[in-house]
C-alpha positions in Angstrom: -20.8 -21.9 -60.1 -20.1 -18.6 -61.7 -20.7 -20.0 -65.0 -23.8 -23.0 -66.2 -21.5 -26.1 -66.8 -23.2 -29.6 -67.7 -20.7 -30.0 -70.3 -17.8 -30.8 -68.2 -15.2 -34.0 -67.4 -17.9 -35.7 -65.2 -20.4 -35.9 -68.0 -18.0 -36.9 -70.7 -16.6 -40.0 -68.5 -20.0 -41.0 -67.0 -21.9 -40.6 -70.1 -18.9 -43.1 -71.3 -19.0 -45.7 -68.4 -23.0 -45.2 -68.8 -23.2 -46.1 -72.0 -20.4 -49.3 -71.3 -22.6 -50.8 -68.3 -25.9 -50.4 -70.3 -23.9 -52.5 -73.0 -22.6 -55.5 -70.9 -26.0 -55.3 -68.9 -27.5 -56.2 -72.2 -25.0 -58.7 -73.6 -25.6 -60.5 -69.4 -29.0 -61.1 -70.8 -27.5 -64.1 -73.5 -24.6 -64.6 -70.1 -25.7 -65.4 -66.8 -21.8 -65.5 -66.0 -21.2 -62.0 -67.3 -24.4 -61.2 -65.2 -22.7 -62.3 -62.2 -19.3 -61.0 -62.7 -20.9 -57.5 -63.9 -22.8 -57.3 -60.5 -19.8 -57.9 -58.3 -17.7 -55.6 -60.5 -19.7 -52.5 -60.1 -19.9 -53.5 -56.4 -16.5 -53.7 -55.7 -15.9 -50.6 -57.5 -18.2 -48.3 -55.9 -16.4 -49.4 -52.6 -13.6 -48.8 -54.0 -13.9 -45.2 -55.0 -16.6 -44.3 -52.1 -13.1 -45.3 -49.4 -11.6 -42.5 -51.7 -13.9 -39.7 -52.0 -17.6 -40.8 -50.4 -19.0 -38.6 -53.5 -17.8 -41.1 -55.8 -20.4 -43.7 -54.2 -23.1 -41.5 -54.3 -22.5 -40.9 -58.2 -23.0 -45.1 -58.7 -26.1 -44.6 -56.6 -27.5 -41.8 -58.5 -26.4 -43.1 -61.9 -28.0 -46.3 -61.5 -31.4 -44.7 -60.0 -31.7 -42.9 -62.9 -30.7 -45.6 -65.6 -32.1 -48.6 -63.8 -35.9 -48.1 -63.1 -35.9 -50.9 -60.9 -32.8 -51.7 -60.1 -32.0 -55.3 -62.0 -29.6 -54.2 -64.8 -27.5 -56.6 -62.7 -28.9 -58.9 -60.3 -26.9 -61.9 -58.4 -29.2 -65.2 -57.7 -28.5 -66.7 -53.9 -30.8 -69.1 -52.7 -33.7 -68.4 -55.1 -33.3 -64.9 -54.1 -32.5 -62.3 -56.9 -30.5 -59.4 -55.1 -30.4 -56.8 -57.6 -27.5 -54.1 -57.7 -29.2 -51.6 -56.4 -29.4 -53.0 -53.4 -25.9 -54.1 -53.6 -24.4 -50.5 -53.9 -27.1 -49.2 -51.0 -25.7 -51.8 -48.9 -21.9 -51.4 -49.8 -22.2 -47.7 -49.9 -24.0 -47.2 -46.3 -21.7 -49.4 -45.2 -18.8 -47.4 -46.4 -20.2 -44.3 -44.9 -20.9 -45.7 -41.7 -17.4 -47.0 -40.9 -16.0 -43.7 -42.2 -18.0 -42.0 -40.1 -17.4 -44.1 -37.3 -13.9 -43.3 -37.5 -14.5 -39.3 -38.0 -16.6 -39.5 -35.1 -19.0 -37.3 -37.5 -22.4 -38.5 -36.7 -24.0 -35.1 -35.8 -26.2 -33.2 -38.8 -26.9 -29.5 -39.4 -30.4 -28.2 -40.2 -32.0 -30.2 -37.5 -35.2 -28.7 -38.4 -35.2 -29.8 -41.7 -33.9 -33.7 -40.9 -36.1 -34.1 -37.6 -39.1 -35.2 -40.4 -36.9 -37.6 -41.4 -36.5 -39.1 -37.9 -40.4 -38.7 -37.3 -41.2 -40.5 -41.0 -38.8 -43.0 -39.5 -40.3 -43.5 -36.6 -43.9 -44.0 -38.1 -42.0 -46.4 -40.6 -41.1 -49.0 -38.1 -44.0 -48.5 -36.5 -46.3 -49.3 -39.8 -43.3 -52.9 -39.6 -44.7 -53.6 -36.0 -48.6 -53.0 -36.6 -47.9 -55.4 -40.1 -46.4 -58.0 -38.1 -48.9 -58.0 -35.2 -51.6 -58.0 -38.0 -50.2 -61.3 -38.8 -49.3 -60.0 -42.2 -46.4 -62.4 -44.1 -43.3 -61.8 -43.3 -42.1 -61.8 -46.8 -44.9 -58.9 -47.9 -43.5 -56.5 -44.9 -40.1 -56.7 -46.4 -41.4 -56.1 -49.9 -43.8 -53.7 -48.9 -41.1 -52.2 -47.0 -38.1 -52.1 -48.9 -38.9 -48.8 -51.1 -38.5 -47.0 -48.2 -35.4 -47.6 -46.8 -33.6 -46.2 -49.3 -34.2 -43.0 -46.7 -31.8 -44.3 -44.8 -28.9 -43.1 -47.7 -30.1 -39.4 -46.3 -26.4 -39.1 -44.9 -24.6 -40.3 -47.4 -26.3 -37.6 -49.6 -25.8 -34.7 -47.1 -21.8 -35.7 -46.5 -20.8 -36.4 -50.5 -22.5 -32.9 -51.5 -20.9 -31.3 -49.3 -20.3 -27.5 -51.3 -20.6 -25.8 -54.4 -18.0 -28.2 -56.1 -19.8 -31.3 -55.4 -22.9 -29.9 -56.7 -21.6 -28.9 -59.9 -20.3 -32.7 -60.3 -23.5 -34.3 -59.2 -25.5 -32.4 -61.6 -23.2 -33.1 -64.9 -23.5 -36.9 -63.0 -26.8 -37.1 -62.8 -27.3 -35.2 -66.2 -25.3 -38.0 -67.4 -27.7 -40.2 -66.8 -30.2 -38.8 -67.9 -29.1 -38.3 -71.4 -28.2 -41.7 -71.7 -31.2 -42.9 -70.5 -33.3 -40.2 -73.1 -30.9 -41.9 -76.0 -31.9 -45.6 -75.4 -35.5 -44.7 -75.1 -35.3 -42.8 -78.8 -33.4 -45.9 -79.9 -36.0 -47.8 -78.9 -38.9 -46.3 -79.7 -37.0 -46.1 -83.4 -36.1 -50.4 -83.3 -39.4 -51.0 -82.6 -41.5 -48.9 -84.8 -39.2 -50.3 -87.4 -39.2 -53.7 -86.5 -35.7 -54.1 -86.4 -36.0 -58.1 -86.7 -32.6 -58.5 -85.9 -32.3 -57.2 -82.5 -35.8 -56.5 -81.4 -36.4 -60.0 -80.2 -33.7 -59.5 -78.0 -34.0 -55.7 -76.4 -37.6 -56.4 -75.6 -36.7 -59.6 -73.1 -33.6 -57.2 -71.6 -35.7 -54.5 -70.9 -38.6 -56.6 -69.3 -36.2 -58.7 -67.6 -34.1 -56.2 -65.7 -37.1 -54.4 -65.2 -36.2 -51.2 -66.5 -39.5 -50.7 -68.5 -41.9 -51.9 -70.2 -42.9 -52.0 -74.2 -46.8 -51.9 -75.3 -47.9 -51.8 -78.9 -50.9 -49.1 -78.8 -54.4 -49.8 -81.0 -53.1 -47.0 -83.4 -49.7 -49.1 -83.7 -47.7 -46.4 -81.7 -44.8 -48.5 -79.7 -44.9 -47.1 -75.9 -41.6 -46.9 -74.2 -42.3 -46.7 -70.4 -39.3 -46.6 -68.1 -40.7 -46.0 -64.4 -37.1 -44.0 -64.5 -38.6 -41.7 -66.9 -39.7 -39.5 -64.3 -36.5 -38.0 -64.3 -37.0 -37.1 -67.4 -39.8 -34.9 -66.5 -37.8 -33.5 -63.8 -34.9 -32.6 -65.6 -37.2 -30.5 -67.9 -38.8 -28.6 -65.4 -35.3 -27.7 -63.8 -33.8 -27.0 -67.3 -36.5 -24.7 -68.5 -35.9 -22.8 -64.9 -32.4 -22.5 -65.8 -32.7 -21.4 -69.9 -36.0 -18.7 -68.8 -34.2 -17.1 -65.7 -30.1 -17.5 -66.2 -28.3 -14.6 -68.5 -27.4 -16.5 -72.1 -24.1 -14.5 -71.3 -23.3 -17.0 -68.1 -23.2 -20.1 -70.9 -20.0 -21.4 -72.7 -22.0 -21.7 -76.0 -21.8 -26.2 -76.0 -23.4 -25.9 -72.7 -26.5 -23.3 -73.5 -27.0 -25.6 -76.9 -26.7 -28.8 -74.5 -29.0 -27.5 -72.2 -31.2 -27.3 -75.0 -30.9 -30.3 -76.3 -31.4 -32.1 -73.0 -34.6 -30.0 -72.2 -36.3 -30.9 -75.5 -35.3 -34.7 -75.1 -37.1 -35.0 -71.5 -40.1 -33.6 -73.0 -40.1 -35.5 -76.1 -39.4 -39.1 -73.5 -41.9 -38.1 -71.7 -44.7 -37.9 -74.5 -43.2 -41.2 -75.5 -43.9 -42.8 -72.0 -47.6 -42.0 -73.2 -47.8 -42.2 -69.2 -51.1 -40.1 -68.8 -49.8 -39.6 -65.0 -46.5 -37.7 -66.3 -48.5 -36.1 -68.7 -50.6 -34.2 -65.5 -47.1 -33.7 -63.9 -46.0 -31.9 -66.9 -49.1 -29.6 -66.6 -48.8 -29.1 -62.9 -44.8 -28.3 -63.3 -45.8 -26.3 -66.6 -48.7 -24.3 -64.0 -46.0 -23.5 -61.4 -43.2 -22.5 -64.0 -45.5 -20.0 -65.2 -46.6 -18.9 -61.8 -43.0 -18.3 -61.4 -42.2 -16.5 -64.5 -45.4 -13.9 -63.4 -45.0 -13.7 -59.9 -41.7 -14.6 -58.7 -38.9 -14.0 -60.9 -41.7 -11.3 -61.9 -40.5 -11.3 -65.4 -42.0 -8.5 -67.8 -45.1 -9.3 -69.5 -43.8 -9.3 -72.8 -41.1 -12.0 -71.9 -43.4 -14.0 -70.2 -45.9 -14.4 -73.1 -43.2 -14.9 -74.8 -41.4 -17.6 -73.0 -45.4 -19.3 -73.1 -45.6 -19.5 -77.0 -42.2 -20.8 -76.8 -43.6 -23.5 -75.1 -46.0 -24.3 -77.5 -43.8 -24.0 -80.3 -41.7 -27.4 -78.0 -44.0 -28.9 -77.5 -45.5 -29.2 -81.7 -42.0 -29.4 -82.4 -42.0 -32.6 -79.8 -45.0 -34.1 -81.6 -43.3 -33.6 -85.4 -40.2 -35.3 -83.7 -42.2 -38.0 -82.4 -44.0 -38.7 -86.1 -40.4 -38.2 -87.4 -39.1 -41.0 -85.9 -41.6 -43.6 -86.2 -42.6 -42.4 -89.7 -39.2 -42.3 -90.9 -38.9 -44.8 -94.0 -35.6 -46.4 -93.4 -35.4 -49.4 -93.0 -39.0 -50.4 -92.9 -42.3 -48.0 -92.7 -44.0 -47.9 -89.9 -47.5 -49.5 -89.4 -48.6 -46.5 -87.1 -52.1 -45.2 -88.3 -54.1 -42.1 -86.7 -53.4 -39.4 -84.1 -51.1 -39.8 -81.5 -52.8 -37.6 -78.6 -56.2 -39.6 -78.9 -55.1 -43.0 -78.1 -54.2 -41.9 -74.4 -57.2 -38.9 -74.1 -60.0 -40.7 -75.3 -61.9 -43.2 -72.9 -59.6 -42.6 -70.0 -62.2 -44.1 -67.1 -62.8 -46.8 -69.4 -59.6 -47.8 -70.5 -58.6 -51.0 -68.8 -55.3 -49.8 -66.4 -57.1 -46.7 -65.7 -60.6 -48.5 -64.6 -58.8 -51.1 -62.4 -57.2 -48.0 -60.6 -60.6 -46.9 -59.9 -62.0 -49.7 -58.8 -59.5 -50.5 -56.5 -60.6 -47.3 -54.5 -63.4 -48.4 -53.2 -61.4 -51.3 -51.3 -58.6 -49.1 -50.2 -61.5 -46.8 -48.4 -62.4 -49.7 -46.9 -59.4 -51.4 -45.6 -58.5 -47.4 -44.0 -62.0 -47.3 -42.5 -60.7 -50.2 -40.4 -57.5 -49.0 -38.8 -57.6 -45.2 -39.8 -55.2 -43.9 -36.8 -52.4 -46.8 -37.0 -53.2 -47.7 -40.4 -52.8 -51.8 -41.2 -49.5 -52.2 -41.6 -46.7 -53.1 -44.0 -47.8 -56.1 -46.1 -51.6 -55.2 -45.9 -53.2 -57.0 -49.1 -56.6 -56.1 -50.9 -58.8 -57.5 -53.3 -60.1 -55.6 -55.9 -61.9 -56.1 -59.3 -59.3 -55.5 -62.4 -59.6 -55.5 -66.1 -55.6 -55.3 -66.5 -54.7 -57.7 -69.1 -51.6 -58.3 -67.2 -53.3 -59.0 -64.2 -55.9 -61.3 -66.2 -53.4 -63.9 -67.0 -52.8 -65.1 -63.4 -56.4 -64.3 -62.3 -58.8 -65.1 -64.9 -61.7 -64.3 -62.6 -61.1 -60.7 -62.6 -59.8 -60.9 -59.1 -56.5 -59.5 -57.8 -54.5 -59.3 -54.5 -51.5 -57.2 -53.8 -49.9 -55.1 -51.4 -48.7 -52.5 -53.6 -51.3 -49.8 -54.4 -51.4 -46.9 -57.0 -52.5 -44.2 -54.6 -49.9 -43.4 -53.2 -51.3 -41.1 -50.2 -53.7 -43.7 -49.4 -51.1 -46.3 -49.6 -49.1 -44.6 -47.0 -52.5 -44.3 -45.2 -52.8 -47.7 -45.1 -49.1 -49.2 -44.0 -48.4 -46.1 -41.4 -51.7 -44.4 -40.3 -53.0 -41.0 -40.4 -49.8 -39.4 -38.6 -47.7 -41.4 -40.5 -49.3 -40.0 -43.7 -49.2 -36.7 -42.3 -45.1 -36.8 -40.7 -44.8 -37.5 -44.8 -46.4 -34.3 -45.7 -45.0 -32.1 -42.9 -41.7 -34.0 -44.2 -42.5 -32.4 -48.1 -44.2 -29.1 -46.7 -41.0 -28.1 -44.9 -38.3 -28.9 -47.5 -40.4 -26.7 -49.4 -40.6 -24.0 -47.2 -36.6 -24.6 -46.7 -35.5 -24.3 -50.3 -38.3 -21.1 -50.7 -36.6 -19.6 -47.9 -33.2 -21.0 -49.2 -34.2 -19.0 -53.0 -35.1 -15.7 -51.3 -31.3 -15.5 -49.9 -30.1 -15.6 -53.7 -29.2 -12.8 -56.7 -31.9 -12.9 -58.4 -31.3 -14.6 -62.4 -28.2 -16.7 -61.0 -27.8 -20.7 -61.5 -28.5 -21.4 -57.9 -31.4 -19.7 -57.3 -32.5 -20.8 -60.7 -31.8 -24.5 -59.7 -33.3 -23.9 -56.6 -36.8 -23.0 -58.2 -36.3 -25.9 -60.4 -36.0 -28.1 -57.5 -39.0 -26.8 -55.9 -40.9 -27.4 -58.8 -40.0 -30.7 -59.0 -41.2 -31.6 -55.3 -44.9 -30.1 -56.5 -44.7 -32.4 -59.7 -43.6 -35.6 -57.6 -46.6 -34.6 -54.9 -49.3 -34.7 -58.0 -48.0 -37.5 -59.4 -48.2 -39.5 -56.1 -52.1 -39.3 -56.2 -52.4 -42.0 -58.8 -48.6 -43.3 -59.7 -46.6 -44.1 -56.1 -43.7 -42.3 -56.4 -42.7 -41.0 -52.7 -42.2 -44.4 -51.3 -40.1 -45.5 -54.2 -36.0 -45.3 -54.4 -37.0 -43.3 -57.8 -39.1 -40.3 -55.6 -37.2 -40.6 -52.5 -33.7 -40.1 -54.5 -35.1 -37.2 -55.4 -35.9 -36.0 -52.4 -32.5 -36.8 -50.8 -30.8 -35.1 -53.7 -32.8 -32.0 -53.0 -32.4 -31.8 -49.6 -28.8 -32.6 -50.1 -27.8 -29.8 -52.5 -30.4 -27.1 -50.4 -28.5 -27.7 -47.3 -25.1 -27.6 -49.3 -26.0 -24.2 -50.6 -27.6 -23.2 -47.7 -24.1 -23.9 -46.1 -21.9 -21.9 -48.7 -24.3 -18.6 -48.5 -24.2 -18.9 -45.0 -20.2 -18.9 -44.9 -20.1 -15.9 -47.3 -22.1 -13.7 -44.8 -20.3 -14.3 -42.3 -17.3 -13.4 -44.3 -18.7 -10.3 -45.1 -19.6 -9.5 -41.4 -16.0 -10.3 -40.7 -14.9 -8.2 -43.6 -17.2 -4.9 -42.6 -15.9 -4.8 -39.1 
């Protein structure tokens, strides 16, 4: 990775099939046929491909994590059961893995250190499965409960598919990919709806509620929010971009990448005001906090520069906002009703504001429920009742009162299904790939990609860890690929630095 490529074969052709998938996904929505036919195609060729080159699997499975929110772009009905096609290529691909495997007799992993908190997380999974199921809690709210968090279980299929330098250049122009596209529809969106696009409006909204992949809320001040739970990749990819730009010589860029880099960095921050998600809003800041830690005392870069590369920042970030007011403002083909400010409509009232007061309230309860199982926790499937003033939740409980099993605090969520070991094997888990990719960073020239990409990674473990205090990330496929993908491409280069010393040793006698 001598030189910064995003720009390359990968991201032309998967940008491409992208863009052709979200198409037919959409024209499913009028086909339940083509619905059908598109979920087994993309099945049968991630099999295909993953029998190849296992890497090629893992690109479906990253592409569609980043594109699909929730997974349902496709789906396939079987006995009033909706399997959606993320679990269809997590099945297909594991499988494909295993049985490779199998046959390589390669079973045994490197870095036991880092991959023993996996094993311990595991191990306090099924055990939060048992304690459900002896709690008497359904059957069917374990294995939703539950689900999220077998998407660990892809750990080796990460760790073999990135297996050098190579494959990490080609999962990042995959992955980048995917983010692009996924930047591009929300714009689109954002555009059809605060234009009222008659014509095809009608039509996007019921796609992109139905396949889940976010959700569209006209605001008080007429401001169309764009939410894709996916969009957290969005936030991520600016935190790792802004790394990359700050710290990597403009003399390593072919000139379309540096300008691509660019454009992709303002686009995730620019998404990510449009989520009007207050909870990716506090990432930002945390991500923005450690970046500038960084800057001061880690890449230690002059003072000048670093005050520099702070009003930069700011510059973005009003540039964001114009672009924003742009868009919806612009008076082609019809005006836009949007009236007032667009900062005060998610910074005023926050404790009052419905969403954000049912969160609270539900605090109390989830104390509660802890207090009575605080070592082994309740179980998978543990419901609570709590008082909401969610207008979504109001329509199927008029009385106020609502019962789930899925919780916005995420740490106390974990609390709750694993107990207070199983909470804490999950922070010993995030503590030590930490510590791995710091110690991983310090073994690096300074101002090159890697250990740019490095800190980039690292920051985005910190952003995913705040966020999970009030929007569950970490037991989501959307977190959790994340974390796979990190620890993935920090063992990878941990591999390939390790192999040149040795070299060297081997050279010097």
């Amino acid at each position: 990775m001598k030189s910064v490529r995003l720009l390359g074969r990968k991201f032309g052709y998967t940008f491409i099939l992208i863009a052709l998938v979200e198409f037919i996904s959409y024209a499913a929505f009028f086909n339940p046929t083509m619905n059908t036919i598109g979920f087994f195609l993309l099945i049968l060729a991630a099999i295909s491909l993953s029998v190849w080159k296992i890497e090629y699997g893992l690109y479906f499975i990253l592409a569609e994590l980043i594109i699909g929110s929730k997974g349902y772009l496709f789906s396939y009905e079987v006995s009033g059961t909706s399997i959606s096609v993320r679990l269809g290529l997590f099945l297909s691909i594991l499988v494909v893995w295993f049985i490779s495997a199998l046959f390589r007799k390669k079973f045994k992993f490197a870095n036991v250190g880092l991959i023993k908190w996996y094993g311990v997380l595991l191990l306090f999974v099924v055990i939060g499965i048992l304690v459900g199921y002896f709690n008497d809690n359904p059957i069917k709210d374990i294995f939703y409960d539950v689900n999220g968090w077998l998407y660990f279980a892809l750990l080796p299929v990460f760790i073999a598919a990135i297996s050098g330098k190579k494959q990490v250049q080609q999962v990042l122009q995959v992955a980048s990919a995917a983010v692009t596209t996924m930047l591009l529809k929300t714009v689109i969106l954002l555009f059809v709806f605060s234009h009222q696009i008659e014509f095809v409006l009608p039509s996007l909204y019921k796609w992109i509620r139905t396949t889940g992949v976010g959700e569209i809320t006209k605001m008080e001040n007429d401001f169309y929010r764009i939410f894709f739970q996916s969009h957290i990749y969005a936030l991520l990819s600016f935190i790792i971009v802004a790394f990359i730009i700050i710290n990597v010589s403009r003399k390593n860029f072919k000139k379309s990448d540096y300008i691509i880099y660019w454009i992709i960095g303002f686009s995730s921050i620019l998404v990510t005001f449009i989520s009007y998600s207050r909870s990716f809003w506090l990432g930002g800041i945390v991500g923005l906090a450690f970046l500038m830690y960084s800057i001061f005392f880690i890449v230690k870069l002059s003072k000048k520069k670093s005050f520099q590369i702070a009003f930069a920042f700011a510059g973005v970030f009003l540039m964001v906002y114009i672009a924003v007011l742009g868009i919806i403002k612009f008076p082609w083909p019809n005006p836009s009703t949007f009236s007032g400010g667009l900062l005060e409509e998610r910074t005023k009232d926050v404790a009052e504001e419905a969403a954000s007061a049912s969160r609270f309230k539900l605090l109390g309860p989830l104390t509660e429920k802890i207090r009575e199982n605080p070592i082994l926790g309740s179980g998978f499937g543990t419901s609570v009742t709590y008082e909401t003033s969610d207008p979504r939740a109001l329509e199927s409980n008029p009385d106020g009162l609502y019962t789930t099993y899925s919780f916005e605090w995420g740490y106390l969520d974990t609390w709750i299904e694993m107990g207070i070991f199983g909470l804490i094997s999950y922070l010993a888990l995030l503590v030590t790939l930490f510590r791995y990719g710091w110690k991983l960073y310090r073994k690096y020239v300074k101002h090159t990609l890697e250990e740019s990409l490095i800190l980039g990674l690292l920051a985005g473990i910190v952003v995913l860890s705040a966020i999970h205090f009030t929007t569950p990330y970490l037991n989501h496929p959307l977190g959790i690929g994340y974390l796979l993908l990190t620890t993935a491409i920090f063992i990878s280069l941990n591999k390939d630095i390790s192999v040149k010393h040795t070299q060297k040793k081997v050279n010097d006698k």
